[in-house]
VEXDREN-2710 file (C-alpha; in Angstrom, 1 decimal):
% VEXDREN-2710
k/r/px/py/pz
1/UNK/8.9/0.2/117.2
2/UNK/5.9/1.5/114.8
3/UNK/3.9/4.0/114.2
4/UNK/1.6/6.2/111.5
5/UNK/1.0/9.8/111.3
6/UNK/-2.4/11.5/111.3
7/UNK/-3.7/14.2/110.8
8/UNK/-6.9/16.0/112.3
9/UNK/-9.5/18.4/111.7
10/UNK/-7.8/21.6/113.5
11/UNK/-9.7/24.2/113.9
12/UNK/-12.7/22.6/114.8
13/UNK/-14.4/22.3/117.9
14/UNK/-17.0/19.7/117.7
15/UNK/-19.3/17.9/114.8
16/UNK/-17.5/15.5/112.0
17/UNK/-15.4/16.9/109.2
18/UNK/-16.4/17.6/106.1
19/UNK/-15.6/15.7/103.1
20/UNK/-13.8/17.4/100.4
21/UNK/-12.7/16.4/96.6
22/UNK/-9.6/13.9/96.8
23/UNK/-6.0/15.5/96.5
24/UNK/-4.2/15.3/93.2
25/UNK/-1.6/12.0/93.0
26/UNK/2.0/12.4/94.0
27/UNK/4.9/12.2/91.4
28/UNK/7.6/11.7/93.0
29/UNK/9.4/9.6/95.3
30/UNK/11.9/9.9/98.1
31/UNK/13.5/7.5/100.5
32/UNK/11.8/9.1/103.3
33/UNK/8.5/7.7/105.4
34/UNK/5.3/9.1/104.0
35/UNK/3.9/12.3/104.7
36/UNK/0.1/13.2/106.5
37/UNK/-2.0/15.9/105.3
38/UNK/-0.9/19.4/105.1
39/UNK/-2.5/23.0/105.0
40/UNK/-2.2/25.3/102.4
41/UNK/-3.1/28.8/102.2
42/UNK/-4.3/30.8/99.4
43/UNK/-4.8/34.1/98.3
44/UNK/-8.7/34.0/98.3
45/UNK/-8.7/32.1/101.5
46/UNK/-10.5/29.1/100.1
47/UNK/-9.3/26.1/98.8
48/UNK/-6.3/24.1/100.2
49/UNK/-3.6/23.0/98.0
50/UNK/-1.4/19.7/98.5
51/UNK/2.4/19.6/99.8
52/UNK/4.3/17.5/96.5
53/UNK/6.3/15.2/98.8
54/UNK/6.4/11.5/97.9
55/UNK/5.9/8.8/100.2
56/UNK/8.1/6.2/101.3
57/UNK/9.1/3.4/99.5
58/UNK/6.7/-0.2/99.7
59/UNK/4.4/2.3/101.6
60/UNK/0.7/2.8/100.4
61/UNK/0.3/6.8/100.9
62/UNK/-2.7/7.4/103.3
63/UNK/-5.5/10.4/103.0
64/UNK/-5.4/12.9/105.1
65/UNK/-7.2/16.5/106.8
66/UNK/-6.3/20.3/106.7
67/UNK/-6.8/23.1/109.1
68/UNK/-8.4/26.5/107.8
69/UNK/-8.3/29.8/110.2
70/UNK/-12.0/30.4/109.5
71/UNK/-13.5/27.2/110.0
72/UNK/-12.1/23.9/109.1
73/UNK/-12.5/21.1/106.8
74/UNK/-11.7/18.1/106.2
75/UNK/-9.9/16.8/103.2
76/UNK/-10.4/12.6/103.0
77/UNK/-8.1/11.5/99.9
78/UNK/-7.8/8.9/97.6
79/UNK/-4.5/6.5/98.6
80/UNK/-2.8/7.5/95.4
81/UNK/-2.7/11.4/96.5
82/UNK/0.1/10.4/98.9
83/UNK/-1.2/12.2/101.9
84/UNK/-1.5/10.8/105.4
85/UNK/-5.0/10.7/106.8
86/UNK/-3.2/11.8/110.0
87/UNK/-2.9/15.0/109.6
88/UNK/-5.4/17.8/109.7
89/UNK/-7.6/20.3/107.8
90/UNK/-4.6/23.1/106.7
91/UNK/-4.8/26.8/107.4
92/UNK/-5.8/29.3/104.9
93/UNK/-4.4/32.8/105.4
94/UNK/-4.9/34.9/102.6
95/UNK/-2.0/34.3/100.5
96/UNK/-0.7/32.7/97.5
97/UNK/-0.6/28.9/97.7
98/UNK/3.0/27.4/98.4
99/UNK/4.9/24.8/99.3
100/UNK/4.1/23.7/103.5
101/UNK/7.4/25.1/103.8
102/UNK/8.6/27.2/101.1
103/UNK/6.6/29.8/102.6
104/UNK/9.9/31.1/104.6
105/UNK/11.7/31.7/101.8
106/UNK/9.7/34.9/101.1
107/UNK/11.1/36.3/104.7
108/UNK/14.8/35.8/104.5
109/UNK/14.8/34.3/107.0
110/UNK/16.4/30.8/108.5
111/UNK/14.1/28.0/107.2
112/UNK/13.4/25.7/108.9
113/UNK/10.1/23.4/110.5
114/UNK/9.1/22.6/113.8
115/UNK/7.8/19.8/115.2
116/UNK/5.6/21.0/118.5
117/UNK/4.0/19.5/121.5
118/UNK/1.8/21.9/123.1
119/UNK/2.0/20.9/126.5
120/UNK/1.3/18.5/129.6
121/UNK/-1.9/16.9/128.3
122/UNK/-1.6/16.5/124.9
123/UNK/-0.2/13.7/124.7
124/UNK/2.8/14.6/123.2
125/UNK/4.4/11.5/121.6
126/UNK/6.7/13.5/118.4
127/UNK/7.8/16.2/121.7
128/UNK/8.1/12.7/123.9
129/UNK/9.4/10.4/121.1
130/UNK/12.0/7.7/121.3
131/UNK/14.6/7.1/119.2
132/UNK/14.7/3.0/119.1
133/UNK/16.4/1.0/116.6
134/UNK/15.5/1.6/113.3
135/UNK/13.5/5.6/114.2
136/UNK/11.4/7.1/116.4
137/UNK/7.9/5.4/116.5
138/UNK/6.2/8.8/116.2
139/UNK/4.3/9.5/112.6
140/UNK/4.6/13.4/114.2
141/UNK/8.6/13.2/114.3
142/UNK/8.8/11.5/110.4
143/UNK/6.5/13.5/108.9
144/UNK/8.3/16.9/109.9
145/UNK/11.5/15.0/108.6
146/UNK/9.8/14.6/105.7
147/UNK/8.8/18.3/105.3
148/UNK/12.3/19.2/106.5
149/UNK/14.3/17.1/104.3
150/UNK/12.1/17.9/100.8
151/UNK/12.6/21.5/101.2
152/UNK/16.5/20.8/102.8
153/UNK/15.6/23.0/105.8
154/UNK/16.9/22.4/109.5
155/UNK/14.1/20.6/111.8
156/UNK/13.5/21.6/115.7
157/UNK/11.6/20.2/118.6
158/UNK/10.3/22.4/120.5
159/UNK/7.8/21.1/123.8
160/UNK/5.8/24.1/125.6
161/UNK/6.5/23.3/130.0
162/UNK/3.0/25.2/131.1
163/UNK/3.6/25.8/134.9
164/UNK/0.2/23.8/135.6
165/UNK/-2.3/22.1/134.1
166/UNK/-5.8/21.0/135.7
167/UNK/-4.9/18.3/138.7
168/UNK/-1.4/17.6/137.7
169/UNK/1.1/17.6/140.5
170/UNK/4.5/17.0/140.8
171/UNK/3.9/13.2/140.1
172/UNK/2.9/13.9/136.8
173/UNK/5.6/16.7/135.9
174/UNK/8.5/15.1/136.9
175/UNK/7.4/11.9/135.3
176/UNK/7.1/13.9/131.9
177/UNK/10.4/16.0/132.9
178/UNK/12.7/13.1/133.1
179/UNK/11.3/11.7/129.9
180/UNK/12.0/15.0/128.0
181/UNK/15.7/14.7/129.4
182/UNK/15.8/11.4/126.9
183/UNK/14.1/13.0/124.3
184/UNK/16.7/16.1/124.3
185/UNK/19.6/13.3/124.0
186/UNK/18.1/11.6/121.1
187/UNK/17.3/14.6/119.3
188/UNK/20.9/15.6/119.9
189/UNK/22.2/12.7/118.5
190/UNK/20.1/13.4/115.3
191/UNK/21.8/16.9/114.8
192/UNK/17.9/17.9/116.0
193/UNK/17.9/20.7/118.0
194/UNK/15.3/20.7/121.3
195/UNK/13.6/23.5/122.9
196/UNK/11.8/23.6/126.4
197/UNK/9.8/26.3/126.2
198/UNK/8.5/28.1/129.3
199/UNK/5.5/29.0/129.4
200/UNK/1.5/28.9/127.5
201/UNK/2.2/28.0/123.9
202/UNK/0.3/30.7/122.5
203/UNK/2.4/33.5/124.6
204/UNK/5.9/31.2/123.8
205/UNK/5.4/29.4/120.2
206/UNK/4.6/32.2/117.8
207/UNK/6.7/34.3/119.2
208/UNK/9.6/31.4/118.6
209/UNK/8.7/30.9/115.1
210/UNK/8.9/34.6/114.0
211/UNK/12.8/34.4/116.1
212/UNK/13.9/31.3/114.1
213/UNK/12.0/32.4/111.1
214/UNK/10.2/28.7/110.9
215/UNK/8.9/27.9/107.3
216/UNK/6.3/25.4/108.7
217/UNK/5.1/24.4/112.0
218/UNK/3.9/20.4/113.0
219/UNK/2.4/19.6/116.3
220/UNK/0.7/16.1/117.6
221/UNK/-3.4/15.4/118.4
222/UNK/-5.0/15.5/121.7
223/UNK/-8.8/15.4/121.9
224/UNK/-9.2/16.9/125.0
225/UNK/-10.7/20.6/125.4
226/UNK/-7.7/22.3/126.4
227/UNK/-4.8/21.0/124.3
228/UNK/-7.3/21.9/121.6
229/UNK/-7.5/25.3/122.9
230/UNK/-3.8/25.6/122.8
231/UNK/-3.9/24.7/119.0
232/UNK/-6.0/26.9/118.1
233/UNK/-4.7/29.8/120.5
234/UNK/-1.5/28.9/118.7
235/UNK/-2.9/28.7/114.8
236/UNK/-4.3/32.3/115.8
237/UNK/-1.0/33.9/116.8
238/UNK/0.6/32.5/113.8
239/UNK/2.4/34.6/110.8
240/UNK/0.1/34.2/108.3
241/UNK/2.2/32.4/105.9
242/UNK/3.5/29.6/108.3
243/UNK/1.7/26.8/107.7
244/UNK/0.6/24.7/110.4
245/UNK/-0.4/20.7/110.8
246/UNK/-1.4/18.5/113.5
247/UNK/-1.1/14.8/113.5
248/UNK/-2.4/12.0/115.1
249/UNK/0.2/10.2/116.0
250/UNK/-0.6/8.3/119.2
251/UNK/-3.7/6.2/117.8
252/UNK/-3.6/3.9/115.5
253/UNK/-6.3/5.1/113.1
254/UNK/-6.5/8.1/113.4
255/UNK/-9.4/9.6/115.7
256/UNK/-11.5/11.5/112.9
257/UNK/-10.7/8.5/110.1
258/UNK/-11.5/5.4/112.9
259/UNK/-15.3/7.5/112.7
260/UNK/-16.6/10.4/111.7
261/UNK/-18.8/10.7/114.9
262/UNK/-19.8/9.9/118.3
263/UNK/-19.5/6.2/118.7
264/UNK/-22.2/4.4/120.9
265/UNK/-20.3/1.4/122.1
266/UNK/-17.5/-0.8/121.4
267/UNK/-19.8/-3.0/119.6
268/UNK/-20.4/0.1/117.1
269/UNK/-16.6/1.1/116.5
270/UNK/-14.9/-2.6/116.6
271/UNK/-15.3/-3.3/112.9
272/UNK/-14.3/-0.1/111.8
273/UNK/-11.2/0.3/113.4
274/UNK/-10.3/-3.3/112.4
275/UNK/-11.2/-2.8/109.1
276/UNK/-8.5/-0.3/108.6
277/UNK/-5.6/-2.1/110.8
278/UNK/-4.3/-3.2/107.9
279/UNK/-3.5/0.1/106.2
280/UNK/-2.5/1.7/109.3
281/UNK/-0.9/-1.0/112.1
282/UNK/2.4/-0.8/110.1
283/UNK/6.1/-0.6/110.8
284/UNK/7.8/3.0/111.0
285/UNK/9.8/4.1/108.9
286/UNK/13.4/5.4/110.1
287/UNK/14.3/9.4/112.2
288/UNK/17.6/9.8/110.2
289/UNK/20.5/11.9/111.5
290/UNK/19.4/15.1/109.8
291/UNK/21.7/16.8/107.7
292/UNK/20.3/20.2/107.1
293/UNK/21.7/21.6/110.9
294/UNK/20.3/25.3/111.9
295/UNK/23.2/28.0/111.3
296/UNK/23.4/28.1/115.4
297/UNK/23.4/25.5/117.9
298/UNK/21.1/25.7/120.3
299/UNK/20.8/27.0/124.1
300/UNK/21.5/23.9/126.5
301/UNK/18.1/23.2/128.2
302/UNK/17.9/25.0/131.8
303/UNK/16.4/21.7/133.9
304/UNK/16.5/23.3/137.0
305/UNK/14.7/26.5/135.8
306/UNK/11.8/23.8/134.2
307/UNK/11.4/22.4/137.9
308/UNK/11.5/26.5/139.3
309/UNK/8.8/27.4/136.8
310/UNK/6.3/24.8/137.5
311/UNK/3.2/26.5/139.6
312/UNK/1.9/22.6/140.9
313/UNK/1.5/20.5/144.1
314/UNK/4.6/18.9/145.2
315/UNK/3.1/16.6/148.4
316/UNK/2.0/14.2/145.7
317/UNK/5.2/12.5/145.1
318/UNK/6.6/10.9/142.2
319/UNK/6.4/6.6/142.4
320/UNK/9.2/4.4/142.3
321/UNK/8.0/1.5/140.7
322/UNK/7.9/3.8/137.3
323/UNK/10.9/5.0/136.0
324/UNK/10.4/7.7/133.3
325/UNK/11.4/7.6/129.6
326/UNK/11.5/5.1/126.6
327/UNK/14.2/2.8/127.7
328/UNK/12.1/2.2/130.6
329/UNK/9.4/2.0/128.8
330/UNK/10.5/-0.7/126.6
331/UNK/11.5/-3.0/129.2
332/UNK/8.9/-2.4/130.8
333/UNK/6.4/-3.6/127.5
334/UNK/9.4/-6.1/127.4
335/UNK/8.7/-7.9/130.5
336/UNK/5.0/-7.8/129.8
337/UNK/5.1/-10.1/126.8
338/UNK/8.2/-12.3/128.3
339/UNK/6.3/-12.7/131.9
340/UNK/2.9/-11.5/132.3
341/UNK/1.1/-11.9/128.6
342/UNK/0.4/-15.5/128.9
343/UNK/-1.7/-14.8/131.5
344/UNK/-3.1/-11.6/130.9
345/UNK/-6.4/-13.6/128.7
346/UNK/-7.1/-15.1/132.0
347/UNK/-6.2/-13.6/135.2
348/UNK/-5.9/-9.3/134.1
349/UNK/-9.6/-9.2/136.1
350/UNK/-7.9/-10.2/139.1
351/UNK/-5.7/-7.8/140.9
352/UNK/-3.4/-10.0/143.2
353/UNK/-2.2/-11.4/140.1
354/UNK/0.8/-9.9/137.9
355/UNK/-0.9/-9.8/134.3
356/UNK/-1.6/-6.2/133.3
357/UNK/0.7/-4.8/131.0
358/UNK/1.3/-1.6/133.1
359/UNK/2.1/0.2/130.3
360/UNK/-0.4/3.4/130.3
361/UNK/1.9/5.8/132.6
362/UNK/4.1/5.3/129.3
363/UNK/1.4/5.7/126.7
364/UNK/0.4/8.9/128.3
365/UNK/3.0/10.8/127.9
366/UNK/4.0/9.1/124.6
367/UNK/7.2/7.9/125.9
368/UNK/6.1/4.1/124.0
369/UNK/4.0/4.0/120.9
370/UNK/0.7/1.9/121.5
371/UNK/1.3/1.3/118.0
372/UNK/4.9/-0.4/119.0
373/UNK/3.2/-2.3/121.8
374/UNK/0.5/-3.6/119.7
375/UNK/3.5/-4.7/116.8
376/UNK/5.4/-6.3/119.6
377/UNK/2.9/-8.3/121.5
378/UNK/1.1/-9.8/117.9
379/UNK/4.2/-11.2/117.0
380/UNK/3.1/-13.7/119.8
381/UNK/-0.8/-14.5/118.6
382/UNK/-0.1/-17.9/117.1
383/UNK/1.3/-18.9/121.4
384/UNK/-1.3/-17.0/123.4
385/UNK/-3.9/-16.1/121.2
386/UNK/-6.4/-15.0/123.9
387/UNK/-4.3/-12.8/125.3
388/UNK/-3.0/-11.2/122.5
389/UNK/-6.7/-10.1/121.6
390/UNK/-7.5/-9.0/124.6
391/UNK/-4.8/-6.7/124.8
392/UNK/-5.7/-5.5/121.3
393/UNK/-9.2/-5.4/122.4
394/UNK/-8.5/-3.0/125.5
395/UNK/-4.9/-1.0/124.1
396/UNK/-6.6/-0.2/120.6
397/UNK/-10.5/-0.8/120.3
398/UNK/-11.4/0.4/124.0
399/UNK/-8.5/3.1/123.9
400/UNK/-9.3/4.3/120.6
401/UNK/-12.8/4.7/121.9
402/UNK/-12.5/6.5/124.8
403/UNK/-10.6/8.9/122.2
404/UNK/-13.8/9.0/119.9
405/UNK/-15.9/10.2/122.9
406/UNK/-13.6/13.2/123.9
407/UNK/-13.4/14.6/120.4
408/UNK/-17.1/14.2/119.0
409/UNK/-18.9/15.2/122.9
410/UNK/-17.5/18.1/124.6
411/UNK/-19.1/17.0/128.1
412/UNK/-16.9/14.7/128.3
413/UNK/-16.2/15.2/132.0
414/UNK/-19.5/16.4/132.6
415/UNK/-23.3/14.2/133.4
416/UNK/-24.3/15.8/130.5
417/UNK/-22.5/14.3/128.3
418/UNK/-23.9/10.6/129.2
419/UNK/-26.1/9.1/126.9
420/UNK/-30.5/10.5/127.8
421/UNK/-31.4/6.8/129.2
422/UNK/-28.5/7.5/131.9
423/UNK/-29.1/10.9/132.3
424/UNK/-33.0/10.3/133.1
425/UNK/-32.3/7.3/135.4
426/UNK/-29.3/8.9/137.2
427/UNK/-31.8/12.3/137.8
428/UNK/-34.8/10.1/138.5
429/UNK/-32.5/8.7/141.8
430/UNK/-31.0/11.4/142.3
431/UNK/-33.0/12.0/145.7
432/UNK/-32.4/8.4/147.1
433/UNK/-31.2/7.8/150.5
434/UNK/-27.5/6.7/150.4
435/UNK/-26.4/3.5/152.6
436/UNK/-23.4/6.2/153.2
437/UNK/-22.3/9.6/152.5
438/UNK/-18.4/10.9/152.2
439/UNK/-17.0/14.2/151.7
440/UNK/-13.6/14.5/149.3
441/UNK/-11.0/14.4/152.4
442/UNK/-12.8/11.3/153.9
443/UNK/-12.6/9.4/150.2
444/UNK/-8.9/11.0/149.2
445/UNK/-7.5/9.6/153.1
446/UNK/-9.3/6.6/152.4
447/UNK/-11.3/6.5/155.3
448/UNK/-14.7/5.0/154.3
449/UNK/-16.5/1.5/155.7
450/UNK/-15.4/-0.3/152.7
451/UNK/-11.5/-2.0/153.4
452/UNK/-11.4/-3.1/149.6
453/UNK/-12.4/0.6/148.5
454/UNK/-9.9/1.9/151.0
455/UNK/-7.2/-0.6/149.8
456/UNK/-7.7/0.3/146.1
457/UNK/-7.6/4.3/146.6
458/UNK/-4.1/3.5/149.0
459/UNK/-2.9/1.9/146.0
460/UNK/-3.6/4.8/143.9
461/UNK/-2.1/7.4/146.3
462/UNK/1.2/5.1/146.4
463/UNK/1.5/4.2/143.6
464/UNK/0.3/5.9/141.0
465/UNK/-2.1/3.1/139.4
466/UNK/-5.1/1.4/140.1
467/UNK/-5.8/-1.6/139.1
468/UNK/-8.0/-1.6/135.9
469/UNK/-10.5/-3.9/137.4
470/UNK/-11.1/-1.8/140.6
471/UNK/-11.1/1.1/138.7
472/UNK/-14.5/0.3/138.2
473/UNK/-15.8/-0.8/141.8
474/UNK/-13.9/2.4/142.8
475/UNK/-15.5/5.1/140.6
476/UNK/-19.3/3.1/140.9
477/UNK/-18.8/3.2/145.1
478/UNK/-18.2/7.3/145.0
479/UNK/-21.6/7.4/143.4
480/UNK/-23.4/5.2/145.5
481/UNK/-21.9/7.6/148.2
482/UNK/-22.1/11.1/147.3
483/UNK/-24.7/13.3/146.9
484/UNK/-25.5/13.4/143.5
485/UNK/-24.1/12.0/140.2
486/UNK/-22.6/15.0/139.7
487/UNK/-20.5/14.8/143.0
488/UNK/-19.4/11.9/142.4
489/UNK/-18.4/12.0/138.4
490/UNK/-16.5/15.5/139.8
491/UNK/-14.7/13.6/143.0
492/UNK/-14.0/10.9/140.4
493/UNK/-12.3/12.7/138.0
494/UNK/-10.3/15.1/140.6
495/UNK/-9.1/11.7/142.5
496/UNK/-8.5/10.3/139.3
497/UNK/-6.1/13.4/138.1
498/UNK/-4.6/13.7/140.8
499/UNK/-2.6/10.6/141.8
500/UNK/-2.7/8.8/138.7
501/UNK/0.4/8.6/136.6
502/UNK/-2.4/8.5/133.1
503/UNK/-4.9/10.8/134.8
504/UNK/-6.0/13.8/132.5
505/UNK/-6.4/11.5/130.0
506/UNK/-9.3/10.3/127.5
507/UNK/-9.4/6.9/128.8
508/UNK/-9.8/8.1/132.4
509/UNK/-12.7/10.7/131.6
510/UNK/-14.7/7.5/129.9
511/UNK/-13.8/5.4/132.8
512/UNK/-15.5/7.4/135.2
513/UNK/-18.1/8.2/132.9
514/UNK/-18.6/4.5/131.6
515/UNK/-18.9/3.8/135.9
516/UNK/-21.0/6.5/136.7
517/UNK/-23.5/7.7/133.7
518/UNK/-23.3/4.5/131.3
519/UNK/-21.5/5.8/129.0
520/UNK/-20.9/2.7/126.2
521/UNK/-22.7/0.0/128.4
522/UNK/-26.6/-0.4/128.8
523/UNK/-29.4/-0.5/131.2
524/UNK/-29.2/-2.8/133.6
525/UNK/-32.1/-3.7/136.3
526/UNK/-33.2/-0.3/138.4
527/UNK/-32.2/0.0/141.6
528/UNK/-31.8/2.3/144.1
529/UNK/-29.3/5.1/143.6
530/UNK/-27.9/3.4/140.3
531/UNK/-31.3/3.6/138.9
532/UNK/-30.1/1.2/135.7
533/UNK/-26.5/1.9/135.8
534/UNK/-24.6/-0.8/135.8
535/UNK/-24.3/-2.4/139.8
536/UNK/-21.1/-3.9/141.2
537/UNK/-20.7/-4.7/145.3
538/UNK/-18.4/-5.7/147.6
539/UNK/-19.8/-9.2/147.4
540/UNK/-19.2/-9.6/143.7
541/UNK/-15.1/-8.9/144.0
542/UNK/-15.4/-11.5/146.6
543/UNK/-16.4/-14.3/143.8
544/UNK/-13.9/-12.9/141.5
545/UNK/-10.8/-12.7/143.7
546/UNK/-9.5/-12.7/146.6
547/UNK/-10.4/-9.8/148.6
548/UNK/-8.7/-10.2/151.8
549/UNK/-5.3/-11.0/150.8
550/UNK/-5.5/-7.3/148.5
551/UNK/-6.7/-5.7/151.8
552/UNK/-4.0/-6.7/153.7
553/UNK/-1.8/-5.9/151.0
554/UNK/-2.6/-2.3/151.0
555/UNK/-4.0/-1.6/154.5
556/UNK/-3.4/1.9/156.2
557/UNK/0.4/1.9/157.9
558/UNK/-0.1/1.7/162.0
END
């Protein structure tokens, strides 16, 4: 499995990063996978200086970003500087320029660096990585290592259990639960130690690094407003000579080095993220067993007071067809290429058919790499060409998208954030009279006139996924049926987060977004309601598949 680290801009909120002068070159050399961008302090609080740790061998180093405490920039080097470009801005606090993680030897204390995932939400691939094979396909994980093993300190992973976040229920926490349990085995057998911790990650995560006296802290990328909140909660609380990074390690490029802003369409990022596939779609390198151990082994994990802790709604219950956890995973990605890809080009529009990849529960909580998925399923271009770019086309170009919008617009679940053309259609319609109007219990019971909307939101309740293609007829229907756009992009998104296994994700928020405002499509001819959103009916599905056999296939239990 594969996968490259990356590195973001971390203390800031919205607007693209600002270029800096290219790092100095790297001098030496290790066998150890190549590092991302670091933050230095220093003593006037300005300037950021690089970490000396070589990249891996037949590797091209990558550039990569910093995080500052009063504002942060974004350092873009050259490929000799060794850096990763996923990584982020680094943290100035005042003090003299170190090493990332020499900084803990001034304290006396155990050194040692941490690799952290904030939280439910943020997309936690390093706290949700999978040992497979050769290493864990997570650039987070190696690039920690790599800290770790320059400076011959002991490494930890530590994942922050909040007791709820937005619409998650038990669905989604027991999902992410069970995968943890695989993660705490892997890292065991790696001499790693793992740490649940209970609670917000600003109240829990500084107050662990001053106990284990960490030399350098590492945590993963999410764009979304509240795992960015965390971060910088977190960076906040921090000892000020702890340095602190945050990699990208679940896109392929890297969100801030794909663009460096809001992207209008597919059409406008497409070239640019295959323009840099080639530096960045590449193999991991190997997690080793690490041989620098912390002086005390630590607590075993208490499972049952994870479950006690969580503060969420347990009537939506956890899906069968899903089991949590990389293994699964695998197969699962497995059986897609062996069964379904050779028809997924043709038939993944239509959902009687078995062609999607069902992958995203997976991708979501980083339990499989998209960048492991994309390595696997190329290997078989030259056989089903069509398919294979179309699952590029959707798992990286689209993806990577929907991760552009959530980082550069921060209405990204909101009307406001739609494009003016959308937002001046949607308000100029705003007052027509619906054919029909639902309130949430009537559209969550899936009670409406519609037997193909109704069938579509059963499947979601069950099972925890949609199909992609209703998705669409699905999210465009609660518009045409609620009382403003607003209603409907907010019963959208709650449906959405609720009983989806990838809900609270970037791909979601642009999904409902994309079907309700426009967002990345055009205008399309006015009519009522839509205004020039795009239109899609009942009578459409029925020239594209067929509707009647879905019906009956998730009709309401007698």
């Amino acid at each position: 499995m594969a996968m490259t680290p990356r590195f973001p801009p971390c203390g800031r909120r919205h607007g693209a990063p600002q270029p800096c002068a290219a790092l100095p070159p790297r001098v030496s050399h290790s066998p150890y996978p190549a590092p991302a961008r670091t933050q230095r302090r220093s003593a006037a609080g300005t300037g950021t200086a690089p970490l000396c740790v070589p990249p891996y061998p037949g590797r091209t180093p990558r550039p990569g970003c910093w995080h500052r405490r009063e504002g942060v920039s974004t350092r873009r080097g050259t490929p000799s500087d060794g850096h990763n470009a996923r990584q982020p801005p680094a943290l100035r606090l005042g003090r003299e320029p170190r090493g990332f993680l020499g900084c803990a030897r001034s304290r006396g204390m155990e050194q040692s660096v941490v690799s952290s995932f904030p939280g439910l939400g943020a997309k936690p691939e390093l706290g949700g990585c999978a040992v497979h094979g050769d290493g864990t396909d997570n650039w987070a994980f190696l690039y920690a290592q790599r800290l770790a093993l320059k400076q011959e300190l002991p490494l930890r992973v530590c994942f922050c259990l909040v007791p709820a976040f937005l619409d998650a229920t038990i669905r989604h926490y027991g999902f992410m639960l069970r995968g943890l349990r695989e993660v705490a085995k892997e890292c065991a057998e790696l001499d790693i130690p793992f740490h649940v911790l209970l609670g917000c990650p600003k109240d829990v995560l500084p107050s662990f690094v001053v106990e284990h006296g960490v030399g350098g802290l590492v945590t993963d990328f999410c764009p979304l407003r509240v795992p960015r909140q965390w971060v910088e909660e977190v960076k906040e609380r921090l000892p000020e000579d702890v340095p602190f990074a945050q990699v990208d390690a679940h896109n392929i490029v890297p969100c801030w080095v794909a663009s460096p802003k809001q992207e209008y369409s597919a059409r406008t990022i497409r070239a640019k993220i295959h323009s840099q596939l080639p530096e960045f779609l590449t193999e991991f390198p190997p997690v080793i067993q690490h041989p620098h151990p912390p002086p005390n082994p630590p607590e075993p994990i208490a499972w049952d007071a994870c479950y006690s802790s969580l503060q969420v709604d347990r009537t939506v219950t956890e899906v069968a067809w899903a089991t949590p956890g990389t293994a699964a995973g695998l197969a699962m990605l497995q059986s897609f290429i062996t069964e379904r890809l050779k028809s997924f080009g043709s038939q993944r529009n239509d959902p009687n058919k078995a062609a999607l990849s069902n992958l995203s529960p997976w991708f979501h909580f980083g339990q499989v790499s998209t960048q492991r998925a994309i390595l696997e399923v190329q290997k078989h271009r030259r056989v089903y060409k069509e398919s294979v770019d179309a699952f590029v086309e959707e798992a990286v170009v689209r993806r990577e998208l929907a991760e552009n919008f959530c980082y550069y617009n921060e209405n990204y679940d909101s009307v406001r954030g739609a494009y003016d053309w959308a937002q001046s259609t949607l308000k100029l319609h705003a007052k027509d009279k619906r054919p029909f109007l639902y309130k949430l219990p009537q559209l969550e019971q899936a009670t409406t006139h519609d037997p193909l909307w109704n069938a579509a939101q059963l499947q979601m309740v069950r099972e925890g996924k949609m199909h992609g293609f209703l998705r669409m007829y699905w999210a465009k229907k609660i518009l045409e049926w609620t009382r403003s756009p607003e209603e409907a992009l907010q019963f959208a998104i709650y449906l959405n987060d609720r009983y989806e296994l990838d809900g609270m994700d970037p791909n979601g928020y642009v999904g409902c977004l994309w079907s309700i405002c426009g967002i990345h499509d055009q205008g399309w001819k006015e009519r009522d309601v839509f205004g020039k959103i795009r239109y899609m009916n009942y009578a459409g599905c029925k020239r594209k598949f067929d509707v009647d056999q879905f019906e009956r296939r998730y009709a309401h239990c007698k």
